[in-house]
C-alpha positions in Angstrom: -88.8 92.8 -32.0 -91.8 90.2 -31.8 -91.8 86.4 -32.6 -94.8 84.4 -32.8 -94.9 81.2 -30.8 -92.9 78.8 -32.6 -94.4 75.5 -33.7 -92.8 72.1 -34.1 -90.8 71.6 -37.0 -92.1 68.8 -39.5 -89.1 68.6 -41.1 -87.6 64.6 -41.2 -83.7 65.9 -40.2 -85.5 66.2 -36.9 -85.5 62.5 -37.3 -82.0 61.2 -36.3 -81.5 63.2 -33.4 -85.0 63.0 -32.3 -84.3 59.1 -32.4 -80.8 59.6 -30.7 -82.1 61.5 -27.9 -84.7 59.0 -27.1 -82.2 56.6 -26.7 -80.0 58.5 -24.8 -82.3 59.4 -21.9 -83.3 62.8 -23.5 -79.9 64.4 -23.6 -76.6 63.5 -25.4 -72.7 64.6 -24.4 -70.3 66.2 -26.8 -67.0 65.8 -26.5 -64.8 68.6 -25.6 -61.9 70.7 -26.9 -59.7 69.4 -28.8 -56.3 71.9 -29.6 -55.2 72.0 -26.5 -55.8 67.9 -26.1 -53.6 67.5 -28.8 -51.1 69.4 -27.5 -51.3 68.1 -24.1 -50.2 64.9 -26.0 -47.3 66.5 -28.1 -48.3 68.3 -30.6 -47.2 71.6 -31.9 -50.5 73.7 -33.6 -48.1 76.9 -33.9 -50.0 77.1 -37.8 -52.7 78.2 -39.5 -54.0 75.0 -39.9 -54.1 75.0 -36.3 -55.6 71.4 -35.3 -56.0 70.3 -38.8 -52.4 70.3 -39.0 -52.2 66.5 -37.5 -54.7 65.1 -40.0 -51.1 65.4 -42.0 -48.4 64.8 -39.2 -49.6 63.5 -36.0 -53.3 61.3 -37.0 -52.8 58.8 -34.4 -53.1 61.8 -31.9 -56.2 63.0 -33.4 -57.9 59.1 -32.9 -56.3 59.2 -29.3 -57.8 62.5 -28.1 -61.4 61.1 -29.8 -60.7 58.0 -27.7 -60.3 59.8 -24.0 -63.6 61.2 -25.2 -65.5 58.4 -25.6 -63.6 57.0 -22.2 -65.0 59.9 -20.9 -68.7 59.6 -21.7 -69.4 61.7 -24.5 -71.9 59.9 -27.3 -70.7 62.8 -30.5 -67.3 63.4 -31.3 -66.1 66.3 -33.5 -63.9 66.0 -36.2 -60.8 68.2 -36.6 -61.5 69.6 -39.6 -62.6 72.7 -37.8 -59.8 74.7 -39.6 -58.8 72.0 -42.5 -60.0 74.2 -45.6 -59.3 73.0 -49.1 -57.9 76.7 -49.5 -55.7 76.1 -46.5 -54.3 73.0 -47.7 -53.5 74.5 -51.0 -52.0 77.5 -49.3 -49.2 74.6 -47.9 -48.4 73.3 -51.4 -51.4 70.5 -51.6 -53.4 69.7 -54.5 -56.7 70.0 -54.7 -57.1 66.2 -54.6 -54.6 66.2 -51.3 -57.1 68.8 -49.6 -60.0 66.9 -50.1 -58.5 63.5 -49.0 -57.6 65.2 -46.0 -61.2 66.2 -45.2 -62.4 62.9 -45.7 -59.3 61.8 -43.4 -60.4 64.1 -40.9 -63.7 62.1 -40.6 -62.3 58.5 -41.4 -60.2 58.9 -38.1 -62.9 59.9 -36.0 -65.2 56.5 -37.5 -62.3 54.8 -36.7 -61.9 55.6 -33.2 -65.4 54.9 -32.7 -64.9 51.7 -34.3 -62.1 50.9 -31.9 -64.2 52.4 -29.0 -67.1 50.0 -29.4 -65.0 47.2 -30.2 -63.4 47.5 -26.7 -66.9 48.0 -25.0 -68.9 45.2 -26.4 -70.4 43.2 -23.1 -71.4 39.7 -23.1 -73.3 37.9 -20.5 -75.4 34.7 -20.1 -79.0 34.3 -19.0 -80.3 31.4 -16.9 -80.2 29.0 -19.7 -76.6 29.5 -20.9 -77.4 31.6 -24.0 -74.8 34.7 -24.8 -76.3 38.2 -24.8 -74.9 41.0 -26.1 -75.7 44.5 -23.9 -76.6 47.5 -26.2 -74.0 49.6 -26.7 -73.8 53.3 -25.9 -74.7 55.1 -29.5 -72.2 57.3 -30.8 -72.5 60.1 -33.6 -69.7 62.1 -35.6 -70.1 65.5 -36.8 -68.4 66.9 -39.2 -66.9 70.4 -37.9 -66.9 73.1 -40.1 -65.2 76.3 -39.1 -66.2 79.6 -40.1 -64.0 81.5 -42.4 -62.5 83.6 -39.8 -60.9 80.1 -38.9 -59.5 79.8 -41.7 -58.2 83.4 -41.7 -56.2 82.6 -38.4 -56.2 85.8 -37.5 -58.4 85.5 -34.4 -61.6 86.9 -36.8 -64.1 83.9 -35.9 -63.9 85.8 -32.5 -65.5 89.5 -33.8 -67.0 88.0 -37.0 -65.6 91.5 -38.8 -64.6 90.4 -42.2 -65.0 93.8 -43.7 -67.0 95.0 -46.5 -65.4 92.8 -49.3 -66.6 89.7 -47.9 -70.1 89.2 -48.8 -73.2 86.2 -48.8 -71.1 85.4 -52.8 -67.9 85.2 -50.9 -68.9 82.7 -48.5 -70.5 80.8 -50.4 -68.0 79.8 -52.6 -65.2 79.6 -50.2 -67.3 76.8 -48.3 -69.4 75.0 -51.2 -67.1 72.4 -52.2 -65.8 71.9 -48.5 -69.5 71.0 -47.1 -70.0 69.0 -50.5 -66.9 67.1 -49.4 -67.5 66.2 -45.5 -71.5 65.6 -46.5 -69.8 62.6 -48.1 -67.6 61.7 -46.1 -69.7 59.4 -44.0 -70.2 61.8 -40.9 -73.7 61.4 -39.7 -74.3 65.2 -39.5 -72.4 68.3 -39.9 -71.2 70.8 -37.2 -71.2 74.4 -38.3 -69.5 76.1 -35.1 -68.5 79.2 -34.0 -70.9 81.4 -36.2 -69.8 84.5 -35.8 -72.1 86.5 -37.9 -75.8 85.9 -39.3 -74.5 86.1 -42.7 -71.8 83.6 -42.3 -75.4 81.6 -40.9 -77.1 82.4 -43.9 -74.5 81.6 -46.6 -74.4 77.9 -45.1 -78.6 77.4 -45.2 -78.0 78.2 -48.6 -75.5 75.9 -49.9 -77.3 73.5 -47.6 -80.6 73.9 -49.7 -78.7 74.4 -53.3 -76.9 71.4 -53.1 -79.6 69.5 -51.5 -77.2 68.2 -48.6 -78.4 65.1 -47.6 -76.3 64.8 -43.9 -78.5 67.0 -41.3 -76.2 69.8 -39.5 -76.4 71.6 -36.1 -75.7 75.8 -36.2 -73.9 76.4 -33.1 -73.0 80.7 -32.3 -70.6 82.1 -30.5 -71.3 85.2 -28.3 -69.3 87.6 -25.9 -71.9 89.3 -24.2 -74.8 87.4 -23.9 -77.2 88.9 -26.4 -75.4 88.9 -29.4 -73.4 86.6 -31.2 -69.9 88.6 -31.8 -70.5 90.7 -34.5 -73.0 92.0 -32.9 -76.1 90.7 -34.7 -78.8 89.6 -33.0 -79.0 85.8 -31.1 -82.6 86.2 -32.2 -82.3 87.1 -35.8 -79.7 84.4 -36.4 -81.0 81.6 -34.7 -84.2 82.2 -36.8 -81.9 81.5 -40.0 -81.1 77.8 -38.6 -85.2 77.5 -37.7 -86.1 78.1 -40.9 -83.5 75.7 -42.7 -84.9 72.3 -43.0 -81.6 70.6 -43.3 -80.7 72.1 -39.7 -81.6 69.5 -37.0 -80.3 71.5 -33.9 -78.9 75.3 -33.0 -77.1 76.4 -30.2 -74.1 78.1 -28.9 -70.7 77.1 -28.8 -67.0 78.6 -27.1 -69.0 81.1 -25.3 -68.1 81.7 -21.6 -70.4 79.7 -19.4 -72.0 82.7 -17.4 -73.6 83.9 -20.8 -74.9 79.9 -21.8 -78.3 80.0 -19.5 -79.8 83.6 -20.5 -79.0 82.3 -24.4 -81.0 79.1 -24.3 -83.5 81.2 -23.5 -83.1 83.1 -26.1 -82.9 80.7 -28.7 -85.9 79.0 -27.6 -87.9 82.0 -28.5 -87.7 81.4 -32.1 -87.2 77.7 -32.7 -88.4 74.3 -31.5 -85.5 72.4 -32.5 -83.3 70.6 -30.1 -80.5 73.0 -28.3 -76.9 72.5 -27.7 -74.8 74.0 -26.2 -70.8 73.5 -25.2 -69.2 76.7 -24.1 -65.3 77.2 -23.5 -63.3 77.3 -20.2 -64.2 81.1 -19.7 -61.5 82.0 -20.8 -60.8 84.9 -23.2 -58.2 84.2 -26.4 -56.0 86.8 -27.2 -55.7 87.0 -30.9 -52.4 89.3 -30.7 -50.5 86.9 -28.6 -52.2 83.5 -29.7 -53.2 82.5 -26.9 -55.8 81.6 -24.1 -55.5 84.1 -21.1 -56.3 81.8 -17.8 -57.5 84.2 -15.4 -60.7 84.7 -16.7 -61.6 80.8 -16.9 -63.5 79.0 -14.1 -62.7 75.5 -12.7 -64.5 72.2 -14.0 -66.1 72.0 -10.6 -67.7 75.7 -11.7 -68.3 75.0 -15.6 -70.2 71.3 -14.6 -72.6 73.0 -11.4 -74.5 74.9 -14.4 -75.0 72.1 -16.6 -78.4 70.8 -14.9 -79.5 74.2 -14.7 -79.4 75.0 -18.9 -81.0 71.3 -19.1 -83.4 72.7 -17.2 -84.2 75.5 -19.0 -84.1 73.8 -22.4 -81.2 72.3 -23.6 -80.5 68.6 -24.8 -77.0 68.6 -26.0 -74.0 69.7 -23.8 -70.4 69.3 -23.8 -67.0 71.8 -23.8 -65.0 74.1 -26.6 -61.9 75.3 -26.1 -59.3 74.6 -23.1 -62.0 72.2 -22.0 -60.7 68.8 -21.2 -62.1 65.0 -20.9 -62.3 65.1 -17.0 -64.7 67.9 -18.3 -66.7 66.0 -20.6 -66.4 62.6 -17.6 -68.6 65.2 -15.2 -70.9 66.4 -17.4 -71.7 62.5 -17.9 -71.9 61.9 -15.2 -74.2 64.7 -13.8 -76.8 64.1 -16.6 -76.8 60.4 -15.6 -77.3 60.4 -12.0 -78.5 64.3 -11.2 -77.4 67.4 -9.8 -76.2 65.5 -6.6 -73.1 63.4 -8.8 -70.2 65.0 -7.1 -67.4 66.1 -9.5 -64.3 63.8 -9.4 -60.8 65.1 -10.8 -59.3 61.5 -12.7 -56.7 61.5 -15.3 -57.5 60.6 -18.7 -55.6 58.1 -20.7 
């Protein structure tokens, strides 16, 4: 398949992160993952909620894990409404008024934490004549995660994006609608639609996006298992092309995607858009959907995961960070590579 050279969008969603990259010396940290944070920290996720579950039992956890990311250098943090559906919620005995309260909640926490963040990192200092100054602070985004539907089927589906032939565009489309109506006013200053597992699952969001004139830009990030593809099997190319051609999409890339596979993808997505990539794979390591969990002998160290991270700037991206089983030591190298260069050595330190 051919594409013509792509040209440089006009659209204004461009505009905020356009504006945040410049400030941020071209490129921008995400935060990392965030599951396995919380449960480093206590938390039981056994449930199909899965993270959302502490936006009702365990908050304070949520704002501590989006604090040891901001410690840790990263300038967007994710919300944990990854798997918080309204359908979900009601599926636990919540009203509809409960589940969309807890969305909001889900993006209250994370303002709050940055709240807290910059109000523990304001410097002051005095010029020759006495006078205070106040040091521009680091800016800091929050993106409103939105997981696919096989998150919300908890049945490990967001991993082959094989919903079978009664789930079609209608389907999708009315199980997200109110959910991205919800978070676009929640105050977020974009929205993160990760781990697109399918193109249609891509094209059901551009068109709520455009029907209910969505106001908050969003970023389309894929998730592939070989490379080529996202994990369904349709083409990188064809569905990156449905997030180029979306005006309300300020950014495409790839997410929880084994690092080996992140470089050749950039390239591939630069083939068909000009908009600003991200990408911020997992640990490497494969999930087992059977046994629930992450199977650690196919991961790779942070020392591995951080030596390619000047490499896909170098090839195109703008926007990195980690997915799952990624961790803020993580998230503190990648800062600090894309700061000072492919010579800052990696340094293991405990985050608090």
């Amino acid at each position: 398949m051919g594409f013509k050279t792509v040209e440089p969008s006009s659209s204004t969603t461009t505009t905020l992160l356009d504006d945040f990259l410049k400030k941020s010396n071209g490129y921008a940290v995400i935060d990392g993952g965030l599951a396995t944070e919380l449960e480093r920290h206590g938390a039981n996720l056994n449930d199909p909620l899965w993270s959302a579950k502490c936006l009702i039992h365990s908050p304070q956890l949520i704002t501590r894990v989006h604090l040891d990311y901001l410690e840790a250098g990263a300038s967007i943090i994710i919300t944990a409404s990854y798997q918080a559906t309204i359908q979900g919620f009601e599926a636990k005995g919540l009203s509809r008024q409960e589940s969309e309260a807890l969305l909001k909640k889900s993006v209250e926490i994370a303002l709050e934490a940055r709240d807290i963040f910059y109000g523990s990192h304001t410097e002051r200092s005095s010029d020759d004549f006495g006078n205070e100054r106040t040091h521009q602070r680091r800016p800091v985004l929050v993106a409103a995660s939105i997981g696919s539907y096989g998150a919300y089927l908890a049945d490990g589906s967001e991993y082959s994006g094989d919903y079978g032939d009664a789930v079609t565009l209608s389907t999708l489309k009315d199980f997200h609608r109110r959910r991205v109506q919800v978070l676009a006013e929640s105050g977020a200053d974009l929205i993160a639609f990760e781990t697109i597992p399918n193109k249609l699952e891509a094209q059901a969001y551009s068109e709520i996006l455009e029907e209910e004139n969505i106001n908050v830009p969003a970023w389309y990030s894929f998730n592939s298992k070989d490379g080529v593809n996202v994990v369904n099997g349709d083409s990188l190319l064809d569905c990156a092309s449905v997030a180029d051609k979306c005006n309300k999409v300020l950014a495409v890339g790839i997410n929880c995607t084994p690092p080996r596979f992140i470089h050749g993808l950039i390239q591939l997505i630069k083939k068909v858009t000009s908009k600003p990539i991200l990408v911020y794979p997992n640990s490497g390591e494969m999930y087992d959907p059977d046994r629930k969990l992450w199977v650690q002998s196919a991961g790779v160290s942070d020392e591995d995961f951080v030596s390619h991270v000047n490499k896909w700037r170098e090839v195109g991206a703008s926007l990195f960070g980690g997915c799952c089983r990624t961790t803020p030591n993580t998230i503190r190298a990648i800062s600090k590579i894309l700061s000072k260069g492919s010579g800052a050595p990696f340094q293991q330190k405990e985050s608090y």
